[in-house]
N, C-alpha and C positions, 0 to 999 in steps of 0.2 A: 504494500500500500504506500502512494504517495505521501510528501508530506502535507501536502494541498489536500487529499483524500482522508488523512489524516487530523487534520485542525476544524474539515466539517463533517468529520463523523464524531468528535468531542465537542463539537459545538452543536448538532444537533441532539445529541445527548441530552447537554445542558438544557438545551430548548424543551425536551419530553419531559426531563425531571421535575424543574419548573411549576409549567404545565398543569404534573400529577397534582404534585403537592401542593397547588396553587386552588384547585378547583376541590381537594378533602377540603382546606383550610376554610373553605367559604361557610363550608357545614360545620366543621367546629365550629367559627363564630356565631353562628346561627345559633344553635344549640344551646351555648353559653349564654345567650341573652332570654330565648325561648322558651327552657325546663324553668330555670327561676319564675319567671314571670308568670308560669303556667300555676306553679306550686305553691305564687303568694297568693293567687285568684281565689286557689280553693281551700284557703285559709292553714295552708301549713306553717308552724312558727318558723322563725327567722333561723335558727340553730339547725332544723331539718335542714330545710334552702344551704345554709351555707354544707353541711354536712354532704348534701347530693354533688353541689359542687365542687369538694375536696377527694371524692370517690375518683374523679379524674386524674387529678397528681397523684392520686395512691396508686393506681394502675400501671402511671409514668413511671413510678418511682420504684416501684416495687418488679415491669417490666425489664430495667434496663442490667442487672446481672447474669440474665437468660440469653438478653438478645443477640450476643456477640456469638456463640455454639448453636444458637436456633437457627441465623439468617446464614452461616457460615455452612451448615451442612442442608438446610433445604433449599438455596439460593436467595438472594434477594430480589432479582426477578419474577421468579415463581414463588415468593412471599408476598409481593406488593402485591399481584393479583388475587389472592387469597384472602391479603387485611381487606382490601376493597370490599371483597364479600363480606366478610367478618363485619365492618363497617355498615354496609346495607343494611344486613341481617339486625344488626344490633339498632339503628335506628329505625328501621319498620317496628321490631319489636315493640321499644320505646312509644313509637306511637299510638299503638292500642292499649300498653300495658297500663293496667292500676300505678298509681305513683310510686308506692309502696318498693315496687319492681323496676324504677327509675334507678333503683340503688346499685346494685348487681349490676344492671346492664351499663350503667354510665363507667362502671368500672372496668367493663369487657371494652368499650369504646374507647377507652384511656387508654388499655392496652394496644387494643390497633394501631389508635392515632401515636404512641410514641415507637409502634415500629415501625410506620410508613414514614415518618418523619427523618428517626436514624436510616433507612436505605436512601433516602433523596439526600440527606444532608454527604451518605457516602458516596455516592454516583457525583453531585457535582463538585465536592472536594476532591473526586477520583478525575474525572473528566476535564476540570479547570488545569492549569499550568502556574507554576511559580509565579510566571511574569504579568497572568490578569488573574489571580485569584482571587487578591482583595478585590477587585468592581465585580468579578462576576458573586463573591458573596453579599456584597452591596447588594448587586440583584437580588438574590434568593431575599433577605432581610427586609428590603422594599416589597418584594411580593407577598412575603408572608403577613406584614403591617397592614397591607392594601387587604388583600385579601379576606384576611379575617375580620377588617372592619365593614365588607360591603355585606356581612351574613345578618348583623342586625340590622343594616338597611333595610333587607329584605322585609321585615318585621310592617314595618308601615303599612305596605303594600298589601301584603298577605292578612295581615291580622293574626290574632292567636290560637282561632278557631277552625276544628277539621284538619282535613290532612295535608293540604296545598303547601303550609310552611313547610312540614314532615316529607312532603313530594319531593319540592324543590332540594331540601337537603339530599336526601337520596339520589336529584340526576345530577345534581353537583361531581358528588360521588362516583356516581357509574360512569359522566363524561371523564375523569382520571383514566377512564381503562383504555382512550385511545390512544394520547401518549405513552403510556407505558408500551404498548405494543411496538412504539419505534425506538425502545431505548435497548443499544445492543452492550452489554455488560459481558466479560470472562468471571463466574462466580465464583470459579478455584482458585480467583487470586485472594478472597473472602476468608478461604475454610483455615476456622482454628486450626493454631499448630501447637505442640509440644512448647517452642518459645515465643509464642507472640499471640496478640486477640485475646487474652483474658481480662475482664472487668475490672477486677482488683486492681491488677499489675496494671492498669493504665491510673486507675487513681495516683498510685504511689510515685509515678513515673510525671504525670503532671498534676501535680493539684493547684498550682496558681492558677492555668488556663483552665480548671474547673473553679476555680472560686469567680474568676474574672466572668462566668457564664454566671455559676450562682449570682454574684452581683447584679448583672442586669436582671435577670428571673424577679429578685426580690424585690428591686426597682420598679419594675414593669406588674408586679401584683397587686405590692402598695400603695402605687398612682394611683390603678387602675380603681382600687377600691374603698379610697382614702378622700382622694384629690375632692372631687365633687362633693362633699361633707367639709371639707375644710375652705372650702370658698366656699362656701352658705356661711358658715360660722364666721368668715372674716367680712364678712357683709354683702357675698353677691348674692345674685336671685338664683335660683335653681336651674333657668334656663342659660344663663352667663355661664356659669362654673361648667355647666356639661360642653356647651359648646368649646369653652379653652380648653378641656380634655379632649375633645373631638379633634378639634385645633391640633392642637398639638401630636396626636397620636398619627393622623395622616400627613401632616403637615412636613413630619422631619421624612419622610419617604423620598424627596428628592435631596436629601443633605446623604444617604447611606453608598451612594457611588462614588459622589466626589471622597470621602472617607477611604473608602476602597484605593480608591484612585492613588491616595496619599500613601498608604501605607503601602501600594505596590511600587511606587516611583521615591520614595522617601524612606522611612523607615518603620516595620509592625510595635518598635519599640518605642518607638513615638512617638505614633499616634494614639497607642494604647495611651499612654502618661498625660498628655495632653488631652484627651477626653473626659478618663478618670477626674482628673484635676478641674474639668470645665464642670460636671456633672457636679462634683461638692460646692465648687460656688454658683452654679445656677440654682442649684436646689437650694440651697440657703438667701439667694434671692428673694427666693417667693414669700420669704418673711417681709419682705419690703414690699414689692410690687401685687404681689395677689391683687390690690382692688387698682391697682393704675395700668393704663392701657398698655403699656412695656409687656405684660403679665403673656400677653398672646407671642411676640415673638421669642420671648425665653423661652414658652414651653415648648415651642417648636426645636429651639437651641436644647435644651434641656434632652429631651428625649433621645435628639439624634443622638449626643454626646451621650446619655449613657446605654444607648444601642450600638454605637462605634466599638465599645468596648466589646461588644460580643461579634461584631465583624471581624475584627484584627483576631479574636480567640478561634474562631473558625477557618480564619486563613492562615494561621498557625496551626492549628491542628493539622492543616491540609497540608504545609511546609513540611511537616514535621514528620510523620507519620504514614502507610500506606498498607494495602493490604487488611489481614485480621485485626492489629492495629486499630487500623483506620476504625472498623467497624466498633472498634470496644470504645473508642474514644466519641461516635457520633453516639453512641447508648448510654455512654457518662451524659455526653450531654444533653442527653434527653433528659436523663433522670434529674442531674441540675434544676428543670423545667417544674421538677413533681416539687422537688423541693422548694423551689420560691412559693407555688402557692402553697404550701402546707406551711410553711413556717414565715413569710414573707407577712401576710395579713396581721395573723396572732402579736407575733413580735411591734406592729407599732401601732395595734389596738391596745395593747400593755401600756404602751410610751404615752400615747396620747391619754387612755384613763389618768394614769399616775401626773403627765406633766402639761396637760393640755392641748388644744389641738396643733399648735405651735410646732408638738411633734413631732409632725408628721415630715416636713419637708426636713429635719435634722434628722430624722431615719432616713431618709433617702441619701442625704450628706453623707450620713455615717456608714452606711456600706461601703463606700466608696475610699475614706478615709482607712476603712482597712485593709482595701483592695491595694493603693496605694502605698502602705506602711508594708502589708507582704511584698508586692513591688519592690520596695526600696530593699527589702530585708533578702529577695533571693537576684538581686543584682540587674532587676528587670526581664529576668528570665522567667517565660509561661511551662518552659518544658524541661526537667531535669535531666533526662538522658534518652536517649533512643537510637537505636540502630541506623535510623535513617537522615536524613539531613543536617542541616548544620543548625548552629546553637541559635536557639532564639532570640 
């Protein structure tokens, strides 16, 4: 094979993976906004609600020890088209089932959704090159943002009644299975070995670049489910606070290529540092600005900078690592995902009970700040040792 034959059969790869992962991600969002809102209608308490939506990261979280010897010996080609089923299956369910039954299956849907995730996050860290890795995961990070916020769009349109929302998620879904069909993978280069691809041994091997994912995860739950309570509290109206969440959560989608951009023509060590570092003083901004009109471009700044941090940690990964590897470290960081919501929320409903709503944007600071201090403590390095590339 050419090398012209070569650069657009990894580049139509990138194209299929995308694609897949782009059209499940609509129905995750969907879902996320959908089961809740279904489950306050028919007066379940607030503890259930959060309870069904934590079933999710427990699936993540509890998935990603398996997935590395699952995807390695029955392919991840002929895995993606199976979660997809898996996926269907579990939201049809869902949509007949008593709520009761919401519990179980959102957890089998966790499961899916973190191993369709680790194979796309493999395929296009496998398929991208040294020299565009950071923009084409800029890409992936922009479509997953995008993506997952057009499923509660959906919600307006549809309403929350019957099966049409539950429809739409499901051909969301089933349209995945057409790009998949053009993505051409070797899945022996996958299969655990004797030295490489175990879950563990990739913890111990990188745990900055999983804390650097942990960090955004925690970031991105606590906004997510903080933000809009704490501008009501600092005196906006209900419809201000959601839209500068809105704001901001689409808004930094165009900031995650030029990021890429940077860290591919520049350096992954410093755009990490410099983002980290932007994300602790922008988030402690929002002490100041919350009710003045600045508030809307910071959070767009805000976001991007500390989703930067999880760009650079995924084009490092993909530097770094290949193979079973690869796959143990896209299922670390899935699991990373379980753990921001499980312990992201808790941790600064704590802070804000004990210290007021104030802090909430000083928990957002403060992840960051330790991301930073491990930073400095292991010399700016995401990856301790590895067979493959050179030092981070």
């Amino acid at each position: 094979m050419t090398a012209d034959a070569t650069a657009r059969s990894r580049t139509g790869n990138i194209i299929a993976a995308l694609a897949a992962v782009g059209a499940c991600d609509i129905a995750f969002g969907l879902t996320m906004q959908l089961m809740p809102l279904l489950m306050e209608r028919e007066g379940w308490p607030a503890w259930a609600i959060g309870l069904n939506v934590a079933m999710g990261p427990i699936g993540i979280l509890l998935a990603g020890p398996f997935l590395p010897r699952f995807l390695g010996n029955v392919g991840t080609r002929r895995a993606a088209f199976a979660l997809v089923g898996i996926l269907v299956l579990s939201l049809a369910a869902i949509s007949v089932s008593p709520v009761w039954m919401w519990f179980p299956l959102r957890f089998i849907f966790g499961l899916a959704t973190s191993a369709l995730f680790t194979i796309s996050e493999t395929w296009v860290l496998s398929f991208s090159t040294r020299e565009n890795r950071g923009r084409v995961m800029g890409l992936y990070t922009s479509l997953l943002a995008v993506s997952f916020a057009v499923g509660p769009l959906i919600l307006p349109w549809t309403g929350l009644d019957g099966f049409l929302p539950w429809g739409i998620g499901i051909i969301c879904i089933l349209i995945s299975i057409l790009p998949l069909a053009f993505v051409e993978v070797e899945d022996s280069s996958f299969r655990q070995t004797e030295g490489g691809g175990h879950f563990l041994a990739f913890l111990r091997k990188a745990p900055m670049l999983l804390f650097a994912v942990a960090a955004a995860t925690l970031f991105d739950n606590v906004l997510i489910s903080f933000f809009t309570i704490y501008g009501i509290r600092s005196g906006l109206e209900l419809d201000t606070a959601s839209w500068i969440l809105g704001f901001g959560i689409i808004g930094n989608v165009v900031m995650f290529y030029p990021i890429g951009w940077l860290a591919d023509h520049w350096s992954r060590q410093g755009v990490m540092l410099i983002t980290a570092c932007l994300t602790v003083l922008l988030s402690l901004s929002l002490l100041v600005v919350i009710t003045h009109w600045l508030v809307w471009p910071v959070m767009v700044l805000l976001t991007a900078s500390a989703f930067g941090v999880y760009v650079v940690a995924l084009t490092t990964l993909g530097d770094r690592f290949t193979g079973p590897d690869l796959i143990a470290g896209a299922a670390a960081i899935a699991a990373m995902w379980g753990v921001g919501g499980l312990v992201g929320p808790p941790i600064a409903g704590v802070a804000i009970d004990l210290f007021g709503i104030g802090a909430m944007p000083v928990t957002l600071a403060l992840f960051y700040v330790i991301l930073l201090v491990g930073l400095l403590a292991s010399g700016g390095k995401l990856v301790r040792e590895t067979a493959h590339g050179s030092p981070a």
